[in-house]
N, C-alpha and C positions, 0 to 999 in steps of 0.2 A: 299649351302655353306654359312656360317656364318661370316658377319665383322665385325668385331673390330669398336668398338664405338669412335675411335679415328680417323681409315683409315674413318671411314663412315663420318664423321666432316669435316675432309679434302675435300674428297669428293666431297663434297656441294656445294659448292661455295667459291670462292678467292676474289669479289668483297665488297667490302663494304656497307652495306644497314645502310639507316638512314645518309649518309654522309654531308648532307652540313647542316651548323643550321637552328632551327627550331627559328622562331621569335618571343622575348621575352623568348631567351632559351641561357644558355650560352651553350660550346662547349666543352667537355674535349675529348683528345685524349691521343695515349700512344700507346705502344709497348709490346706485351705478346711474351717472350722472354726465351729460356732455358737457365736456371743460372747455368753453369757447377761447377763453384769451390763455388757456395751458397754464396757470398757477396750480395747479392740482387742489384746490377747494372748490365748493361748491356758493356759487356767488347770485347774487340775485341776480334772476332770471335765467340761471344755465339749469334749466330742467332735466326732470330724472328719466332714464330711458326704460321705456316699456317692452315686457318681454325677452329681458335678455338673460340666461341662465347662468346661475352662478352654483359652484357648488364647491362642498367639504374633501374633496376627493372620496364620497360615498354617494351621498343625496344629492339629487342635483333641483333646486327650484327656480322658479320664475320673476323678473321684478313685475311690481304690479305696476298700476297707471302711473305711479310719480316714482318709479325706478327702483322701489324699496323693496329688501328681502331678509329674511329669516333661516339662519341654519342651526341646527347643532353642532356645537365645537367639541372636539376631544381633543387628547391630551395629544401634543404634535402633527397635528393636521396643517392642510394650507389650505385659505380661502381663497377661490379666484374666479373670477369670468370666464364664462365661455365666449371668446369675441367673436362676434361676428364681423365678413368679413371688409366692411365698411368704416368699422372702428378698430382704434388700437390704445393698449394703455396710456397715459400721458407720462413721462418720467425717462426713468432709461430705456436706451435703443434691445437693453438684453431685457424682451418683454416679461418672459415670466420671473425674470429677479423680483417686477411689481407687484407680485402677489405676496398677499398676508400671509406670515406664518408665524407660530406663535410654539413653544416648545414646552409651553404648560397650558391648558386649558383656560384661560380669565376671561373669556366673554368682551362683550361690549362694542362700538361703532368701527366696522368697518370697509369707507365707501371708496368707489373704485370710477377716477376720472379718467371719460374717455374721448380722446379727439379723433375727429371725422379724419379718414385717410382717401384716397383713392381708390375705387376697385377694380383692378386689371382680371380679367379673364387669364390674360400670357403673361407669366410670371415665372423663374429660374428658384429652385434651389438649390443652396449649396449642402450637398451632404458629407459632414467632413465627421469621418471617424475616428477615434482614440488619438488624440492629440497627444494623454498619458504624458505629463512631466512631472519628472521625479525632482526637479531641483531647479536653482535659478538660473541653471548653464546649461539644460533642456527645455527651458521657457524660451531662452536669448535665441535658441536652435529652431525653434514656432517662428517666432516674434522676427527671426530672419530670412523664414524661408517663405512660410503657410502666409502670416499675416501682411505681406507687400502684395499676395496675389490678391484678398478681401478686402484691403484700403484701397486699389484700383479699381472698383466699383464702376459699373458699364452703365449704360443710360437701361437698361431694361430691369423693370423691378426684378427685386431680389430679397431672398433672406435665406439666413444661414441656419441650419441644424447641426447643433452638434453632438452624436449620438454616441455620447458615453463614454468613461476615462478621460475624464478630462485634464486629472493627475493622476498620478501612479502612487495612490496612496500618504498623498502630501499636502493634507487637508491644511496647512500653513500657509501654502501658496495661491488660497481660494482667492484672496481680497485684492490680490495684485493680476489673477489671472480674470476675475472678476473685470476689471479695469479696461484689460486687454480689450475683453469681449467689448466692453461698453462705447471700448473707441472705433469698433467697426461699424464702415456707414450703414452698412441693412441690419433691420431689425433681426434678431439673433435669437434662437431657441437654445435651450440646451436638454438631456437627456441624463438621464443616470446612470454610470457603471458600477460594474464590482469593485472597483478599483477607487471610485467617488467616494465611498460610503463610508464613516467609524466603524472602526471595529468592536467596541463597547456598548454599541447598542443593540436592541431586541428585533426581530426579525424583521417586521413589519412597519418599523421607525426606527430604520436601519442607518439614519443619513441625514443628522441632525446639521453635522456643518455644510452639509450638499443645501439644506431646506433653506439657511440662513442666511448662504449666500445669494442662491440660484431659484430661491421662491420651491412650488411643487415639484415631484418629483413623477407626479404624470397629474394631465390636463387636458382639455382640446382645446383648437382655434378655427375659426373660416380664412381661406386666402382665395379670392377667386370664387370658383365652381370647386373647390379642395376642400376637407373637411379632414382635418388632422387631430389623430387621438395618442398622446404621447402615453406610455408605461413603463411601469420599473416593474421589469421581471426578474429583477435579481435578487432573488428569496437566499437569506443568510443563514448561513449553517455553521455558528464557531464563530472563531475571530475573524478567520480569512477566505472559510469555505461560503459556497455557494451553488445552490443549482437554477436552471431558467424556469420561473414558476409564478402564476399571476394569483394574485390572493383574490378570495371570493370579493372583497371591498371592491378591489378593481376591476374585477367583471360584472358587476351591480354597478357601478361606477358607465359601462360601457355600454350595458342594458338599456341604461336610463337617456345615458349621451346621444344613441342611436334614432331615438324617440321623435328628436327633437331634427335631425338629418334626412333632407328629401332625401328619394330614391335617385333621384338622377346626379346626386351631388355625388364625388370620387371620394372613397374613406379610404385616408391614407393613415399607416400605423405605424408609426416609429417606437422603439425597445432599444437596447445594448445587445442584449443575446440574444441570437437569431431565432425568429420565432419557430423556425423547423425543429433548435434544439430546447423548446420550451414546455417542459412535460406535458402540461394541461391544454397544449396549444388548441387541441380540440373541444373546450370548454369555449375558448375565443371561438373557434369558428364558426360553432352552434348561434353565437349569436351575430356571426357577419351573414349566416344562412341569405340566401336571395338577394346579396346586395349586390351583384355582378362583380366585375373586375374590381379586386383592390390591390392597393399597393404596400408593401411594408420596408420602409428602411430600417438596419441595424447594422450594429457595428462588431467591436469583441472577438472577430477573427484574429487580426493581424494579416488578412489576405481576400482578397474579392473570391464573393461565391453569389452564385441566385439558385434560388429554390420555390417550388411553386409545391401549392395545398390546392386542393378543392373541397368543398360541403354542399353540397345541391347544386345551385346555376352558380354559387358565388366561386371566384379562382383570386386566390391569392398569390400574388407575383410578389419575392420576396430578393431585395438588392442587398448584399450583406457589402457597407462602401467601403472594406479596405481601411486604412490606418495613413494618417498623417505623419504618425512617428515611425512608419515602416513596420520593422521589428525593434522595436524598442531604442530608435536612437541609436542602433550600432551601426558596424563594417568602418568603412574606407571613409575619409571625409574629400567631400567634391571643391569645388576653387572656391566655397564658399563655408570653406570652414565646418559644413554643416554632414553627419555622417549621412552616407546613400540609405544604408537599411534596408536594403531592399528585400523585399517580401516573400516568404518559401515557394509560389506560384507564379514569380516573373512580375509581376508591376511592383513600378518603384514607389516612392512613398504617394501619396494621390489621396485626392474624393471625387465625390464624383458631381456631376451636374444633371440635374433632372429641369426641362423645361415643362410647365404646366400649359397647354390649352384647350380651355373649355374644361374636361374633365378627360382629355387625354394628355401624354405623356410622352417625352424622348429620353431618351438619357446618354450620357456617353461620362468615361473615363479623364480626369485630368492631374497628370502626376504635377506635383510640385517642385514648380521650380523651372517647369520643362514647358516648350512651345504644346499650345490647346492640339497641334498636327500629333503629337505624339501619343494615338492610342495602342497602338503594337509593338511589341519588338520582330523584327522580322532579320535572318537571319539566315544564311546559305553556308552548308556545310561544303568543307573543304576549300575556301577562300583564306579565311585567318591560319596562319599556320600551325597557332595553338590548340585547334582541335583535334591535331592527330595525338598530341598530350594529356589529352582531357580523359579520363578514365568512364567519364560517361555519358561522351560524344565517339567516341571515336569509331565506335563500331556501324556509324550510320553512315551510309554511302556518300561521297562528293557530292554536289549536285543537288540537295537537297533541300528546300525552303523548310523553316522553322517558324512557323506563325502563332507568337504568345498575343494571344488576344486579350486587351485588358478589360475584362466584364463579358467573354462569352461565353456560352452555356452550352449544354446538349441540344436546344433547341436552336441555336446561329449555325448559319450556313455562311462558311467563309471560302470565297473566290478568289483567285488568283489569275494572273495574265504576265505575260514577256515581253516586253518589246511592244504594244500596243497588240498583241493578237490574240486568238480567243479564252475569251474565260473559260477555267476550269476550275470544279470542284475539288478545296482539299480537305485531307483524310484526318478527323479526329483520333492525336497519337498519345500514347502512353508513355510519353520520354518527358526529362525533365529539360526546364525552359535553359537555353545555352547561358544567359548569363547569371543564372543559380549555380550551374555545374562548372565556370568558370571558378566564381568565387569560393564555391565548395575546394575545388581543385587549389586554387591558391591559400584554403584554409590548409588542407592536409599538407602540404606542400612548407607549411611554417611560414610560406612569404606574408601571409597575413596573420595575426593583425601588425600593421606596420607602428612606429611609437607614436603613443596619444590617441590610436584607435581602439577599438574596442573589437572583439571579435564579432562577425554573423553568423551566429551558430547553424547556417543551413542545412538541411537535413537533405539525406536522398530520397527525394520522394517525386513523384511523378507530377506534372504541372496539371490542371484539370481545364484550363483553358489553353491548349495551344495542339495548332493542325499543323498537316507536312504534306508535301504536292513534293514529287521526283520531276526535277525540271528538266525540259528536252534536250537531248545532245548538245544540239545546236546554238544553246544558253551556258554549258559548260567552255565555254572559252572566248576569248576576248570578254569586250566589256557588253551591257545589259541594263534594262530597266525591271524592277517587277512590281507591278501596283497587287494589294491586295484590297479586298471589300468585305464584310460582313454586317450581318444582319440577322433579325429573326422578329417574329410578329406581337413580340413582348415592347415594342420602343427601341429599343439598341442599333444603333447604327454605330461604326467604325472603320476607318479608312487606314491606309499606311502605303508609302513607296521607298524604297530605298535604288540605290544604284549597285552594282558589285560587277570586278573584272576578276576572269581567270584569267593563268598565264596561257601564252599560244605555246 
C-alpha cells in the first residue's frame, strides 16, 4: 500500500530536532502555517501544519502539533520548507524567491504560508539551461524567443527549472530578470551557476545577490511521486575560478533530506555542473546507495550530454539539458532578429521537457523557437551542393543519411527506413554534425560573421550524438522519404522525417 508523501512527513515525528541554540549561532523560529484566504499572515483559525520539515540548508527539523519550528541561523543561510507535494508557498509564482534569507545572522520570527495546490501524479518539466544574459539586449533575446514558448502554458501541469546562469555575471540584472521569472504561469525553480555567483565572496557563501534575489541556493520540494533535491556544486576558487564540488553542509544537508523520502518516491537531483564532472560525486552517491533509479538534471555544458553512475542497486541517469543561449548568444541572426548559436554538437538553442508519471519519466529535446516535430537534424550527403565545399564533409560518400540526434546517447538505438520499407539500424559515427561544419566553413571562409553578428567560434570536433546509414541505390536518385526513430530504455524517445530529391 502506497503513502502519500505528505501523510508519510506527518508521520515521522511531531518533536522538534535541533531545538535549543547552537553557540555562536543565532535562533530563527516561525510557524509553517495553511494560508486559507492567501494574505500571507497567519489569521484566526488558519492552523499550523504538522510535520512539515524545514531546514537552514544544514539541519533539517520538523514542525510540531501547531506547525512550529526551531533552527540555528548563521551568518547567510536561507530558511525554507521542505514542500510537500500538496502544498506550495503563498506569494510569488518563482517559489524559492519565498524563502528567508538573511545576509547576517539576527535571528527572530520566521513563518512560511502555505496554500493547498492540487496533486497530479502526471506532470511536465521544463528543464531550461543557461539562459546566461550578459546585458539588457540578451534579455530582449530570452524575453523574445524562450519566454513566448513558457507564457503559452498547456492545460497539463507544469513547472519550470532553471538550472543555472541565469546571467553571465550581471548580477544588476537580477531584479528585472527576477520579474521575468515571476510573470511565467507555472511555478518556477531556479538553480545556481558559476556565472550566478559575486565574486567577492567566500567559498561557501559565494552568491549573496543570487540568495537575495532567488531565495536558497539548494533546497528540496515534493511534485507528484518526485522528490527533488536542488545543489550548488559550484565551489569557488579566486574571483572567477571554480571547480564542481558539494561541501560536507550539503551532503548532511542530503543525509538528513533523504530520511524523511519513501523508498518508492523518484529522487531527482538538479546542480549546474554536471554531477559526472563533480569531484566528490562519490560522496553523493554513497548516500543515494539503494534508492533505485534516480534522475539528475544539469546544465553548464553549452551542449546536451547524458551520463550514468551506479553505487549498489541505485543507477543514476544524468540529462545534462543544453543552453537556451546556445553558445552564448552568437553566429547568424534568424527572421527574428535573435542569433542561432547553435551548439558545438548540433542542437540549436533548446531545453528539454521531461514528463513525470507515477515515478517514471519520458523526455525529449525542444529547440527554441522551432516546431516540438523538430528533434533531429537529418541530413543526406550529396544532395546540397555545398557539401562537395565543405572541408569536413566532403570526404563522405553521396548517399549518405546524417542522423544528429538531439539527447541520444551510447545507449539509443536509432532506426532509419526509405520510402516506408524495412527498418534498418544506423551506425554511431565519429563525424561532425553538417550543420556545425557548414557554419565552421562559412567561419573560415570570412563569409561569417556577416554585420551586427557576432562570430560562432565552432570548433572541429566530432558530434557525440549523431549516426549514419549508406542508403540503398535505389534511394540515390529521384525523389524519397526517410523517417528516422530512436530510442533507448533510459525514457528518450525521438522521431524525425524529412524528404530529399537526387538529380536523374
Amino acid at each position: 500500500m502506497r503513502m502519500s508523501v505528505n501523510r508519510f512527513f506527518a508521520g515521522l515525528a511531531v518533536a522538534l530536532l535541533a531545538a535549543c541554540p547552537v553557540a555562536g549561532h543565532s535562533v530563527v523560529s516561525g510557524v509553517v502555517f495553511a494560508d486559507r484566504n492567501h494574505n500571507g499572515v497567519q489569521d484566526r483559525g488558519e492552523r499550523g501544519l504538522k510535520g512539515i520539515p524545514v531546514s537552514n540548508g544544514d539541519t533539517i527539523v520538523v514542525t510540531d502539533g501547531r506547525g512550529r519550528y526551531q533552527l540555528p541561523e548563521t551568518d547567510g543561510c536561507s530558511i525554507f520548507p521542505i514542500l510537500p507535494a500538496d502544498y506550495t508557498l503563498a506569494g510569488s509564482r518563482l517559489v524559492n524567491a519565498n524563502f528567508h534569507y538573511t545576509g547576517a545572522a539576527d535571528g527572530g520570527d520566521v513563518s512560511f504560508p502555505l496554500t493547498r495546490k492540487a496533486v497530479s501524479r502526471r506532470f511536465r518539466v521544463n528543464v531550461i539551461g543557461d539562459v546566461q544574459v550578459s546585458d539588457y539586449q540578451e534579455m530582449e533575446y530570452a524575453a523574445r524567443s524562450l519566454w513566448p514558448e513558457l507564457l503559452a502554458s498547456g492545460g497539463q501541469p507544469a513547472l519550470n527549472l532553471f538550472v543555472g546562469d541565469l546571467v553571465n555575471n550581471n548580477m544588476r540584472l537580477y531584479p528585472d530578470l527576477r520579474t521575468l521569472l515571476e510573470q511565467l504561469p507555472q511555478p518556477t525553480w531556479t538553480v545556481l551557476g558559476n556565472h550566478d555567483r559575486d565574486a567577492d565572496t567566500i567559498r561557501w557563501r559565494q552568491s549573496c545577490s543570487y540568495n537575495t534575489s532567488f531565495g536558497a541556493d539548494m533546497y528540496a520540494f515534493n511534485e507528484g511521486r518526485v522528490h527533488v533535491i536542488v545543489l550548488n556544486n559550484v565551489y569557488g576558487e579566486g574571483a572567477r575560478g571554480y571547480r564542481g564540488y558539494l561541501s560536507d553542509r550539503q551532503l548532511n544537508f542530503v543525509r538528513q533530506d533523504l530520511k524523511y523520502v519513501p523508498g518508492n518516491v523518484l529522487v531527482v537531483l538538479s546542480m549546474h555542473i554536471p554531477l559526472a564532472f563533480t569531484a566528490n560525486r562519490d560522496a553523493l552517491l554513497d548516500l543515494l546507495e539503494d534508492r533505485g533509479d534516480v534522475l539528475a538534471l544539469t546544465g553548464h555544458m553549452h551542449q546536451v550530454g547524458r551520463f550514468f553512475m551506479k553505487k549498489g542497486t541505485t543507477r543514476v541517469h544524468e540529462l545534462v539539458a543544453g543552453a537556451t543561449c546556445g553558445f552564448w548568444w552568437v553566429g547568424e541572426k534568424d527572421a527574428d532578429g535573435v542569433p542561432a548559436a547553435l551548439q558545438q554538437e548540433g542542437t540549436p538553442r533548446n531545453y528539454f521537457i521531461v514528463d513525470f508519471d507515477d515515478s517514471r519519466y519520458t523526455f525529449r529535446c525542444k529547440c527554441v523557437g522551432q516546431d516540438a516535430g523538430r528533434q533531429m537534424t537529418l541530413h543526406v550527403t550529396g544532395v546540397d551542393t555545398l557539401d562537395t565545399r565543405l572541408r569536413d564533409l566532403k570526404d563522405i560518400p553521396a548517399g549518405t543519411l546524417m542522423a544528429t540526434v538531439y539527447g541520444g546517447c551510447d545507449s539509443t538505438v536509432v532506426r532509419c527506413r526509405v520510402d516506408g520499407g524495412p527498418w534498418q539500424t544506423c551506425r554511431k559515427a565519429d563525424l561532425m554534425d553538417p550543420n556545425v561544419a557548414r557554419a565552421r566553413e562559412l567561419n573560415l571562409q570570412r563569409v561569417y560573421p556577416t554585420r551586427y553578428s557576432r562570430m560562432n567560434p565552432l570548433r572541429r570536433r566530432s558530434s557525440h550524438q549523431l549516426w549514419t546509414l549508406p542508403l540503398p541505390p535505389s534511394a540515390r536518385h529521384g525523389a524519397h522519404t526517410v523517417e528516422v526513430e530512436a530510442s533507448d530504455g533510459w525514457g528518450f524517445r525521438a522521431s524525425g522525417r524529412r524528404s530529399f530529391c537526387f538529380p536523374r
